[in-house]
Structures are given as structure tokens and as C-alpha cells.
N, C-alpha and C positions, 0 to 999 in steps of 0.2 A: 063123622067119616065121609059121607055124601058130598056134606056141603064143604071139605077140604078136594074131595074127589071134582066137587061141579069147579070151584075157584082154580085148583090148576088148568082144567078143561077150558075155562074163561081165557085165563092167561095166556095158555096156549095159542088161542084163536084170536088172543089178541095180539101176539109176537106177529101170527101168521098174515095178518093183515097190515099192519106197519109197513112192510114193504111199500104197498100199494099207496100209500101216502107220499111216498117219494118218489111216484112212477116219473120219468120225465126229467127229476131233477139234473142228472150230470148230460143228461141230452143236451137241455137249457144251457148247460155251459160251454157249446161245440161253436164253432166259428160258424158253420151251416148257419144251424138255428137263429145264431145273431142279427147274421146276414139278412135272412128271412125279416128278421123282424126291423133291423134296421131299414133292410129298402123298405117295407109295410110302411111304416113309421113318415118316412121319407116320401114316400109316392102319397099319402092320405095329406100331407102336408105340400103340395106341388099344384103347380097350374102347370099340366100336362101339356097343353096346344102346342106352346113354343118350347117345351125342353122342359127339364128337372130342375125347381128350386128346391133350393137349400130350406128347411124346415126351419121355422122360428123359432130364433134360441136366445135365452135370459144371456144378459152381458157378461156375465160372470156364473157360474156351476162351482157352488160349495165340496169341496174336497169328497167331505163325508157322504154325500152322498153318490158320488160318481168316483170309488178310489182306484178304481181301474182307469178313471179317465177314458171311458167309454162314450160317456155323454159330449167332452168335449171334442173328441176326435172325431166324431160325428157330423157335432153344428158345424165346425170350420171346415169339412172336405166329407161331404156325405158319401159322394161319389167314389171316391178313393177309399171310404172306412171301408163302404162293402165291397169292394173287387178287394180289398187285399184281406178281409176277412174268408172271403168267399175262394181264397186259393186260386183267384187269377179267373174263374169263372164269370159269364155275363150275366145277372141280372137284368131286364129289357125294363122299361117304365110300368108295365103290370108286373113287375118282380115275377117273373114267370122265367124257371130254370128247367133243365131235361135234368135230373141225375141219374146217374146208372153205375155208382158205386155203392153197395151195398152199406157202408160204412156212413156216408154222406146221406143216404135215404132215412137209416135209423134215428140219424140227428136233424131231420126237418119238421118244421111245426107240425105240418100235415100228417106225419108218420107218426109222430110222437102224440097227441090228441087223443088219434084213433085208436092207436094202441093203448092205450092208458085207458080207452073208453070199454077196449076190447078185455084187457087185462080186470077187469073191475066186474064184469061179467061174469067174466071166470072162474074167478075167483067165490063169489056167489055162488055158481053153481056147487062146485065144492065142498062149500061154508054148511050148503046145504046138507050135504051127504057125512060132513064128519060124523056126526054126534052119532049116528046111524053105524059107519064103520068101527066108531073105536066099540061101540056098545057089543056090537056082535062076533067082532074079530078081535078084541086085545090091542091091535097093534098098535102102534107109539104112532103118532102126531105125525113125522116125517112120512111114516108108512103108508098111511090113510091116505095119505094128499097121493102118494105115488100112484096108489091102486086107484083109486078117483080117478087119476085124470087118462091111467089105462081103461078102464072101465067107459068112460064118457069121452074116449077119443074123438070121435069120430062127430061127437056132438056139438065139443070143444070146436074143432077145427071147422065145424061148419058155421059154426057163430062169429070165427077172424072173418068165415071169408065172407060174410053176410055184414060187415062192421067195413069192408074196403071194396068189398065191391056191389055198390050203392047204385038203384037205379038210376040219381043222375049221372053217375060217371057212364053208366051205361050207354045212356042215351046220346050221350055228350061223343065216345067211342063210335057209335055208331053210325052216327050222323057226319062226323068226319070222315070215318072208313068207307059210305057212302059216296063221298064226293073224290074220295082217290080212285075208285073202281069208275066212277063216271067218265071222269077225266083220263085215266089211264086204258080205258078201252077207247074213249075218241081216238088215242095217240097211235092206237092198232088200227082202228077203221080210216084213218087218214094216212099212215104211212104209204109212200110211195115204194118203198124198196122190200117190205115186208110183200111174199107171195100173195099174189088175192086167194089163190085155194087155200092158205094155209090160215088163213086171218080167222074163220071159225071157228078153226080146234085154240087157237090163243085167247079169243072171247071168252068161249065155253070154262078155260082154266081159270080164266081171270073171276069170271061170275061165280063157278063153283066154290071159288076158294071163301072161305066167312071167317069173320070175327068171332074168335070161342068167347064170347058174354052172350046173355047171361049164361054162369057156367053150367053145365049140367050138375045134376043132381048126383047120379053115380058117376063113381071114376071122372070125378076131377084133376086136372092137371097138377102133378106132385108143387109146382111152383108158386101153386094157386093159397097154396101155405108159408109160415116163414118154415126156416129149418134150423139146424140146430146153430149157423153162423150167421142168421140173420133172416130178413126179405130177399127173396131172389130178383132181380130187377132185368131180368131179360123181358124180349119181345120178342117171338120167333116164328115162324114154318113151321108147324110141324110136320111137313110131306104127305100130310094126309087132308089136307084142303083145309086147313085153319089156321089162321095167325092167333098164335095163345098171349094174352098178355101178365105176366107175372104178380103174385102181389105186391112188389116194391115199386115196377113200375105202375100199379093201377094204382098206388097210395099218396104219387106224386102228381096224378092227371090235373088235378084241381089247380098245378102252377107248374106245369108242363107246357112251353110256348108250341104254339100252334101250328106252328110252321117248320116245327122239330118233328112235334108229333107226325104231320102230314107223311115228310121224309121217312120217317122208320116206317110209318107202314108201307109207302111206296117199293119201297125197299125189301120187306119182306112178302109184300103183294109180289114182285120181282118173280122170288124164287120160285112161283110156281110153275114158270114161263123160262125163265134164264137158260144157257143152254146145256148146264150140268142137267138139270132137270130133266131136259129133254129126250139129253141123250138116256138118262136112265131108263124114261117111259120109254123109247127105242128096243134100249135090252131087256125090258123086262116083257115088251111083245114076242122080240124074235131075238133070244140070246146068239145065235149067229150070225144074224146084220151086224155090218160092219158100222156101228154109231159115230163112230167120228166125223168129223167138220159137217156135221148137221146144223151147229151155229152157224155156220158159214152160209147152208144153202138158205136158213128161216130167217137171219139177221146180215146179210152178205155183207152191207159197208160198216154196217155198226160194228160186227165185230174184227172185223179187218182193222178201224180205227183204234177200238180198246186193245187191239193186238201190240199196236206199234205199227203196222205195217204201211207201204208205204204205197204213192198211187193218188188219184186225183181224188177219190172220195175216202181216203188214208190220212193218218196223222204225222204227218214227214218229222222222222226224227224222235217220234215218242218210246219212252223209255218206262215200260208200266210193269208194274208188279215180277222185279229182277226176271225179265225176258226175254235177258240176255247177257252177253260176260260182263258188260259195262256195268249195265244196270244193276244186277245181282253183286258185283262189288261193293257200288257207291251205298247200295242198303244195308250190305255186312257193314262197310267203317261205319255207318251213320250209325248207328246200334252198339257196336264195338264201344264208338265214343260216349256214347251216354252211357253204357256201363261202365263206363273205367275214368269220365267225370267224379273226381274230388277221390279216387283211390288211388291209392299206390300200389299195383300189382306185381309182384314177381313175375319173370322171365316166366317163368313153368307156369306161374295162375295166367299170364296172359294167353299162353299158348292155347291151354286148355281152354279157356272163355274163348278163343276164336274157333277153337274146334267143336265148340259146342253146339256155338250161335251158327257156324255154317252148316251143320247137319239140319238146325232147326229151320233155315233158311232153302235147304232142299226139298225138303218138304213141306213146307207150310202151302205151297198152292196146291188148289183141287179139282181142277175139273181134267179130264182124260184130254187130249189131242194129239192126234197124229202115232208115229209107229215108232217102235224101237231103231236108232240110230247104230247102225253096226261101229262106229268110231267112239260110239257112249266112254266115258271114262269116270268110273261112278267116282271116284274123287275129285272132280270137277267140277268145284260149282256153278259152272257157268253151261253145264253140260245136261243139267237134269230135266230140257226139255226133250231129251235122248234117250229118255230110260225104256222099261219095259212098257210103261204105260205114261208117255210123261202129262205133266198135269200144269197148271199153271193158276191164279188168281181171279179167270175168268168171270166165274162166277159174281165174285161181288163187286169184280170193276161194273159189269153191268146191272146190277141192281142197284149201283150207285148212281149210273149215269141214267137208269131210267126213272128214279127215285126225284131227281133234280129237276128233271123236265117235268115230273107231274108238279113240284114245287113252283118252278116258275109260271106253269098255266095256270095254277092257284093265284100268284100274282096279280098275273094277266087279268084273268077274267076278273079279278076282287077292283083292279085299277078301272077298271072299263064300268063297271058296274057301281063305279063312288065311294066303295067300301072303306074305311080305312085300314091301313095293311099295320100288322101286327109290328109296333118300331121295335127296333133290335137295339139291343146294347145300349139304351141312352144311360145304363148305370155303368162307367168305364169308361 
């Protein structure tokens, strides 16, 4: 009786590990992953100096072993295999991609590896604990794994995040988030138009703000885990002086181009300074100061430019983030059309899709400016910088624009200094 009782026990733990044997498999078969491996493949096989050759390939590829005809589509157009495997994405000559679709991070070598390494782990721990759960508790096979892994949540979860975020990534993070604060505070101590009183409370936010690695121990960031649809692959603010970085985006650093990276953090370095920001710390000193056009007095031509507005240190003519009836049109049809690209819509589904997309289109900008317009016409969309509080795109036109310039003095100084600059795109 024992030893029928130990043999299903065996079985069981052996059903339950099988999975684990196939971790990775339908990953292996994602155009990502290919891509990955083909440019891999493709750059290890290359003299770099002057451009991308083609890998050395036998005159002829046996059916049977290439029935996809992978192999051959390859040697003849390496170049073309992976952009069009890759869904139109660049690969650069260090196969070095940003992804930031959750779906596209699951399917990359680097994701897939660690997880499979992480999964294996886990599973051990577990493995451990059965014989233990079913002996004292009855409960069936499925059961035990449940309560395991409620029981060792917290243990589990700290082991993914000890498996992706590695102190070289760390240092690797750091070290670059180092030289955007370097750079992006010169950009404040040299500006001419930036107030000189105001330049040390912009310092002060810029230095304050840090990079959340390595993460803390308690109360880590929920994203700092996958969830139940995947890795979260954001980068963000979190308004409280840290740029959190996700675990899908920290899974992908290792082939994350550098000059991407730079940008996103410049970009979310940005927000601690931008003038939604500002005006918050405003209201949240003196809720009855009146916050508005404070971008105007801390950033006067910059944001006059990102405005649209017009004038010698203006963008004559610019038309940014629907800022006005023109603008806000041309981005409903451009949207309009890609939705309704390859369908055939009813009268009534059309209608509705424009009424949708123009509500979404009213509100999508965020930052406060200026005062309620008594001629407001909230069915206007050309009107909703009239509202009670009208609000506009502000925000991340400037993070974008000041995100670019810390990019280009990365350039600068890397060209001056001999470095060689990270090439873009030679796959494409």
C-alpha cells in the first residue's frame, strides 16, 4: 500500500515538473525571439567597421533540415529576414532593441532564459515542501502547489526579482542615469532664459530625484514582479523622487540601445521639473495661488515654442498636441483613419467611433493652463482649451524636448571625446 501510495506521489511530481522541461518552448517559436537570434547569428558572423555582412552560408541548405526555409531566407537577405521578422522594428549592429510591449518582452532570449532560470527555482522550492503538505494536510497535488506558493509568496517573488535585477544591470543603470543628471543639470546651469533665482530649486529636483535599484527590501514597486498578464515594461516617475524601472523593462537592459535608454530616462528625469509639476508643488504650498502660466515665467521661450506660439523666440506656425481647431481636427481624421483602415463601417458604427475618439481626444491632455473661457462650447473640440480648467499635452511635449537635447550632448561630448557612437539601424 506505501509503496502504490510513494509511486503515485512519484508520478505526480513527476507530471508536475514536465512543464518545466518545456519552459521557453513556444517562446522559441515568436518572430522576436528569431529575430534576436538571427541578428545574434548575423552580427557574430560580420566585420562591423564598414557595415553588416551577410554570414557564410553553404551553396545549397538541405530541405530537411531548414523546412521552414529559415535558414535560407536568412543567407540571401539577412538584413530583410530580421526587420521583417522583427515587425518593422530596428535592430542596430549590436542587435540592441527597446521593447516595451509586454507581449514582444515575454518572447525575447533575455526574458525567456531568466525566466526559465527563475521558473526552475521555484519550482524546487515547492518540490520541496510537497511531501510535507500532502503528509499533514490530505490535500490533492493541485492543492499543495496552491497553498505552497500562497504560503512562500513573498519568498517566491523575491527570488524573480533577485533573477532580473542583477547587480550588473544595476550598475550598468546607474551609471548611465549618472551621466543624464550630469548633463541635464549642465543644460539648467547654462541656460540663458531659465531665471538665475530659480536655477537652484531645478538643481535641487533634478539631484533629489534617484534611480529605485537596487530595490528596496520592503514594499517594492508592485511592477518590480510579473502579473498575472505578463512583465510590466514601463519606466516611470513616480512623483515621489524616483524613476521606478519595471521588470520587463529591466529584463531587456542587457539589449536595450543606449541611446534609447538615455532618452527614457531624460524623459522621466523631465517630470520632476516640467511644468505640470511645478504647478502642483505651487498648489500643494498655497492652494490659493493662482498656479497657472508658471511655465511661462520658469521656461518663458521654451514654452511659448512647445505652445505653438508665435514671436521671435516662437515656433511660427507650430501645430502641437491638437492646440487648436486645425490641429485637434487633423489628429481626430489621422486616428479616425487608422481605425477604419481595412473595415467596413456602418453609418451608425462610424458615427459612434468619431464620437468616441473625440471625447478621448478632449481629454487626453494634462497639464492646467489659463482660465475658463465664457464662449467654452463643451461640444467643440476645438474648444477644450476653454474649459473649467483647460489642460493640454504640455507636459510630455517637454519632456520630450528636453529628453532630446540631453541625447544629443551625449552625442556631442561621446563625438569630441573619440568614443564611438552607438550605430542605429544598420539591420534595416
Amino acid at each position: 500500500m506505501k509503496r502504490a501510495l510513494f509511486l503515485t506521489f512519484f508520478l505526480a511530481i513527476s507530471s508536475f515538473a514536465a512543464p518545466l522541461e518545456r519552459c521557453g518552448e513556444e517562446e522559441k517559436k515568436s518572430d522576436i525571439y528569431q529575430s534576436f537570434q538571427a541578428c545574434e547569428n548575423a552580427r557574430l558572423a560580420a566585420t562591423i567597421n564598414k557595415g553588416v555582412k551577410p554570414p557564410a552560408c553553404p551553396n545549397t541548405i538541405q530541405d530537411a533540415k531548414d523546412p521552414k526555409g529559415v535558414l535560407k531566407k536568412l543567407c540571401q537577405d539577412p538584413s530583410g529576414f530580421v526587420c521583417s521578422l522583427n515587425q518593422a522594428k530596428f535592430l542596430d549592429s549590436h542587435c540592441e532593441l527597446s521593447l516595451f510591449s509586454t507581449n514582444d518582452i515575454m518572447n525575447s532570449p533575455d526574458f525567456v532564459s531568466t525566466n526559465c532560470s527563475f521558473q526552475a527555482k521555484k519550482q524546487k522550492l515547492i518540490q520541496s515542501h510537497l511531501k510535507e503538505c500532502q503528509t499533514a494536510t490530505q490535500l490533492s497535488l493541485p492543492d499543495c502547489i496552491a497553498n505552497i506558493k500562497v504560503i512562500y509568496q513573498d519568498q517566491i517573488q523575491q527570488m524573480e526579482r533577485d533573477a532580473f535585477y542583477t547587480d550588473e544591470r544595476t550598475v550598468k543603470m546607474q551609471n548611465i542615469f549618472e551621466g543624464v543628471v550630469t548633463i541635464y543639470a549642465q543644460k539648467i546651469v547654462n541656460s540663458k532664459t531659465i531665471p538665475t533665482g530659480l536655477k537652484p530649486m531645478l538643481l535641487a529636483k533634478i539631484r533629489n530625484t534617484m534611480l529605485l535599484v537596487p530595490l528596496p527590501k520592503e514594499n517594492p514597486p508592485q511592477c518590480a514582479n510579473s502579473g498575472p498578464d505578463g512583465p510590466d515594461s514601463g519606466i516611470y516617475n513616480d512623483s515621489q523622487g524616483h524613476i521606478v524601472f519595471c521588470l520587463g523593462a529591466m529584463s531587456t537592459l542587457d539589449h536595450m540601445n543606449v541611446l534609447d535608454l538615455t532618452h527614457t530616462l531624460a524623459h522621466e528625469l523631465s517630470h520632476s521639473i516640467d511644468p505640470c509639476a511645478l504647478e502642483y508643488d505651487a498648489f500643494q504650498r498655497d492652494p490659493m495661488h493662482d498656479r497657472h502660466e508658471i511655465g511661462f515665467k520658469i521656461y518663458p521661450e521654451l514654452i511659448t515654442c512647445l505652445r505653438g506660439g508665435k514671436g521671435e523666440q516662437a515656433c511660427d506656425g507650430a501645430i502641437l498636441h491638437c492646440n487648436n481647431a486645425k490641429g485637434t481636427q487633423e489628429a481626430l481624421d489621422e486616428e479616425i483613419k487608422l481605425e477604419t483602415t481595412g473595415n467596413t463601417l456602418s453609418p451608425e458604427a462610424l458615427t459612434a467611433l468619431k464620437g468616441k475618439l473625440g471625447q478621448m481626444f478632449k481629454v487626453t491632455p494634462d497639464c492646467p493652463h489659463g482660465k475658463r473661457d465664457p464662449s467654452d462650447h463643451e461640444r467643440d473640440l476645438s474648444d477644450f482649451r476653454k474649459d473649467t480648467e483647460p489642460v493640454e499635452q504640455i507636459r510630455e511635449s517637454f519632456a520630450d524636448f528636453m529628453a532630446s537635447e540631453v541625447v544629443g550632448e551625449t552625442l556631442k561630448q561621446n563625438f569630441d571625446a573619440g568614443k564611438a557612437l552607438t550605430p542605429l539601424a544598420l539591420f534595416g
